[in-house]
LUMVEXPA-486849 format. One record per residue (C-alpha): residue number from 1; residue in one letter; x, y, z. Coordinates in steps of 0.1 Angstrom, whole numbers, plus 2048, in hexadecimal, padded with zeros to 3 digits. Layout:
% LUMVEXPA-486849
<mivo NUM, A, <X, Y, Z>>
...
% end
This chain:
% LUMVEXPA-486849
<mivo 1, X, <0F3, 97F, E04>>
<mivo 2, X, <0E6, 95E, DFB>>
<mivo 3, X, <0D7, 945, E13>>
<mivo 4, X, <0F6, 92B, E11>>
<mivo 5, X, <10C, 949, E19>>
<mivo 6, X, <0FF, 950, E3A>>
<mivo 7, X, <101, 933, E48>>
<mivo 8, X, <118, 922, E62>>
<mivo 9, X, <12F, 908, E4F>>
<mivo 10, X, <137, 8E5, E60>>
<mivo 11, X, <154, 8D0, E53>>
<mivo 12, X, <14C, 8AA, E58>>
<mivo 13, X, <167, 892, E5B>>
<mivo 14, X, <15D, 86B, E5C>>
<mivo 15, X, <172, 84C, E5B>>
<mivo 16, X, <150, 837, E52>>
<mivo 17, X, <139, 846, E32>>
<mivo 18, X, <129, 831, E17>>
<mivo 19, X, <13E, 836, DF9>>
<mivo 20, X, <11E, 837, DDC>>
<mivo 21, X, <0FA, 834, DE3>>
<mivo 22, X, <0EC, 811, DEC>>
<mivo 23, X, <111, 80A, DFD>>
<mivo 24, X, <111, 7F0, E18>>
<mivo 25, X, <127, 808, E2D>>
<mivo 26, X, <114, 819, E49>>
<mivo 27, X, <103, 838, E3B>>
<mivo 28, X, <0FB, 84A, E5F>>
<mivo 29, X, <113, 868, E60>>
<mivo 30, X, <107, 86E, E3A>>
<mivo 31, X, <0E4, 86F, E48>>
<mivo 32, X, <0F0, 888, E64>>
<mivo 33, X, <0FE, 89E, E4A>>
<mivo 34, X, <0E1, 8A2, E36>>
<mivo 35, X, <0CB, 8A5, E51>>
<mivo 36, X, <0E6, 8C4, E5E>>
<mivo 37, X, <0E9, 8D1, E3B>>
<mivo 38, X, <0C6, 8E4, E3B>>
<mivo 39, X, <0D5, 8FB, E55>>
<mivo 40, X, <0FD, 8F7, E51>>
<mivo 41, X, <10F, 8F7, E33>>
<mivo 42, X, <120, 8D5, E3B>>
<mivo 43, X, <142, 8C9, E29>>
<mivo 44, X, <145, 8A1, E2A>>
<mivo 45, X, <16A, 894, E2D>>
<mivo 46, X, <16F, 871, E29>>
<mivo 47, X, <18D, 851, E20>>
<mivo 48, X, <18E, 84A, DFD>>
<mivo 49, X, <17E, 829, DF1>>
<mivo 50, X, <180, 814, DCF>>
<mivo 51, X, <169, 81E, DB9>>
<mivo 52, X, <15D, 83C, DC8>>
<mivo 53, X, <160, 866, DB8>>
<mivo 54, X, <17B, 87D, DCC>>
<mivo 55, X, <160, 898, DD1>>
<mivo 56, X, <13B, 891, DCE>>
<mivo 57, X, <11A, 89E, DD9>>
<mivo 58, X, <10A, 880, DEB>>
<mivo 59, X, <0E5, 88C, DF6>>
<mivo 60, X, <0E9, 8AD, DF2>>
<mivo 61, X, <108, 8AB, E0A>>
<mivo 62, X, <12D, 8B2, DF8>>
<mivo 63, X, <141, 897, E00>>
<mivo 64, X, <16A, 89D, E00>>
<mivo 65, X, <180, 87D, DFE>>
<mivo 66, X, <1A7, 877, E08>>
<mivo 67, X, <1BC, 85C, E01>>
<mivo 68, X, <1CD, 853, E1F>>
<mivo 69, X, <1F5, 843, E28>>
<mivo 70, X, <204, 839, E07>>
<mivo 71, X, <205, 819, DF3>>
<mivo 72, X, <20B, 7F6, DFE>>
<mivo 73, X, <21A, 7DC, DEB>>
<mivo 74, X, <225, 7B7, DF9>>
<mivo 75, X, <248, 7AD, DE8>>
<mivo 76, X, <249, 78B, DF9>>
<mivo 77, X, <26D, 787, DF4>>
<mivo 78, X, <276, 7A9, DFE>>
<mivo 79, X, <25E, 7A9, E1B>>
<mivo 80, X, <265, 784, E22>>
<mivo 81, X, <28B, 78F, E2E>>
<mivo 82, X, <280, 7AD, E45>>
<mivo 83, X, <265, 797, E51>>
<mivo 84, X, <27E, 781, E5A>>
<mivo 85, X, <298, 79C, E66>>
<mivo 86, X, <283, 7AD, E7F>>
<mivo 87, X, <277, 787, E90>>
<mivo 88, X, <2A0, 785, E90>>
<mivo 89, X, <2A1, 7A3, EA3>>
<mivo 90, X, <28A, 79B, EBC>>
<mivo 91, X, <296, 77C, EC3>>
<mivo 92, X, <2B6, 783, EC6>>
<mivo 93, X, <2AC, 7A9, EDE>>
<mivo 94, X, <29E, 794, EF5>>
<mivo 95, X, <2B0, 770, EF3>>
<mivo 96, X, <2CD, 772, EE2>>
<mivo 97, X, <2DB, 74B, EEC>>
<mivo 98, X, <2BC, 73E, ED9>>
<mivo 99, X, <2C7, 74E, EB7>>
<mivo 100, X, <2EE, 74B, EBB>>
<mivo 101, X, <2EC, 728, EC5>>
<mivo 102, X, <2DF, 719, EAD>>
<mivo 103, X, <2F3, 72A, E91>>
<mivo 104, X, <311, 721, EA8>>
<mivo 105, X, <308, 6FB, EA9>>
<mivo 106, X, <2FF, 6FA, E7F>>
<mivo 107, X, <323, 709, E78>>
<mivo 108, X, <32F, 6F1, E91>>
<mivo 109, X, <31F, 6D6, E7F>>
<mivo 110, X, <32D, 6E4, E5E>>
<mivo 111, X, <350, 6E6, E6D>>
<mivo 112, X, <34F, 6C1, E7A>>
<mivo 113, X, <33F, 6B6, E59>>
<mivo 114, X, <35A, 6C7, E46>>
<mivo 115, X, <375, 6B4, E61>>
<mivo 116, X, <367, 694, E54>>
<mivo 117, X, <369, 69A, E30>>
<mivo 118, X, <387, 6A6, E30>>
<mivo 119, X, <399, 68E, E49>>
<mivo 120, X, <38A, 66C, E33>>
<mivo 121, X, <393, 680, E0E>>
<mivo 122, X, <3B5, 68C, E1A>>
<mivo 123, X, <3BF, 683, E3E>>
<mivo 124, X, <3C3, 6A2, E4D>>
<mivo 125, X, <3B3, 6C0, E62>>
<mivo 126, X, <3B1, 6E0, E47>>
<mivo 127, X, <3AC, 707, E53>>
<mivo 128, X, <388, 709, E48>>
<mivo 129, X, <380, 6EC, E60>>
<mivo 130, X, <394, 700, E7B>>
<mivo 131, X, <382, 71E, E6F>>
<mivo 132, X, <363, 712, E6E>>
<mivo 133, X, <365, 705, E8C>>
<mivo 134, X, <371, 724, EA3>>
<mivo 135, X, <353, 73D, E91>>
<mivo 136, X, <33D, 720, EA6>>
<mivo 137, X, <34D, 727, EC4>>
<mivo 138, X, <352, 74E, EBE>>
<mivo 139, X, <32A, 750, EB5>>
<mivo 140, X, <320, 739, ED6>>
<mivo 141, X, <33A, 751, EEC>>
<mivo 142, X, <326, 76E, EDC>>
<mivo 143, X, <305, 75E, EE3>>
<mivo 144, X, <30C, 75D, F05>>
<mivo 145, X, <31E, 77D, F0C>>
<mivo 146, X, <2F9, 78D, EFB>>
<mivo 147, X, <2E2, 774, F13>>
<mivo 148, X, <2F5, 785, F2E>>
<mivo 149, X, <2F1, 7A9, F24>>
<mivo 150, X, <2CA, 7A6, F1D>>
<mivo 151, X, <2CA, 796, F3F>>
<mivo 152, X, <2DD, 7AF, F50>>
<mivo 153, X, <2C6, 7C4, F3F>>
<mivo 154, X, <2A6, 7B6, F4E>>
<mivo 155, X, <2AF, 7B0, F6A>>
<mivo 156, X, <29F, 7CC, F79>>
<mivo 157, X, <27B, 7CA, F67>>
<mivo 158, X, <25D, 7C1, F79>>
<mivo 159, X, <25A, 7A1, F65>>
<mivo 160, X, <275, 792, F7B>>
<mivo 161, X, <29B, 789, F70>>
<mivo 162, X, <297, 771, F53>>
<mivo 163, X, <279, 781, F43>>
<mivo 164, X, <27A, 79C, F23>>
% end
């Protein structure tokens, strides 16, 4: 038998390993590993880096890299939305009047707007005034039949009765 067959083998796992030589990364647990390799064989797993080889000796000491998650990409239009979606979420989980109100008053505002247009073009009340006008009031009676279920549901928390 040869002399790397008989001995013990040690599998190294590091989050935190220079990834070529002169690297500004810390270069301890390399150091450990070649130090432990004249009496273990040692295997060296570490992240994947830019620029650095999948498998490599480094000092004598095999070093094993893995990519880690998957791919990121920012598509600021895309992301902008969900962005955007998950702060409506929140807001409206845990204060509901504050987002239904003021999409209440602006189609309120629309509503009246649209009253005054048409009442100086034409001199008279139309259906999408009237329409516009009761989604208001059907999003403010939402609004406040929510603010009452998220406090009904709160009430019992430690935070006291109005708080998330």
């Amino acid at each position: 038998m040869s002399a790397d067959a008989r001995r013990p083998r040690v599998l190294m796992l590091t989050s935190t390993l220079p990834r070529w030589t002169g690297d500004a990364e810390p270069g301890f647990i390399l150091d450990l590993a070649r130090e432990l390799n004249t009496n273990f064989e040692i295997q060296l797993i570490a992240p994947h880096a830019p620029g650095a080889a999948r498998t490599e000796p480094m000092q004598g000491v095999p070093v094993t890299r893995f990519r880690a998650g998957y791919a990121v990409s920012y598509v600021p239009i895309r992301d902008g939305i969900r962005f955007l979606l998950i702060i409506f979420r929140v807001g409206t989980l845990y204060s509901p009047l504050k987002t239904f109100l003021p999409i209440a008053t602006v189609q309120g505002l629309f509503g009246l707007g649209y009253y005054a247009h048409t009442y100086f073009t034409s001199g008279r009340l139309t259906l999408g005034t009237i329409l516009m006008r009761s989604w208001a009031l059907t999003m403010f009676l939402i609004g406040l039949v929510s603010e009452r279920i998220t406090q009904l549901m709160y009430k019992g928390t430690s935070g006291g009765e109005n708080s998330p």
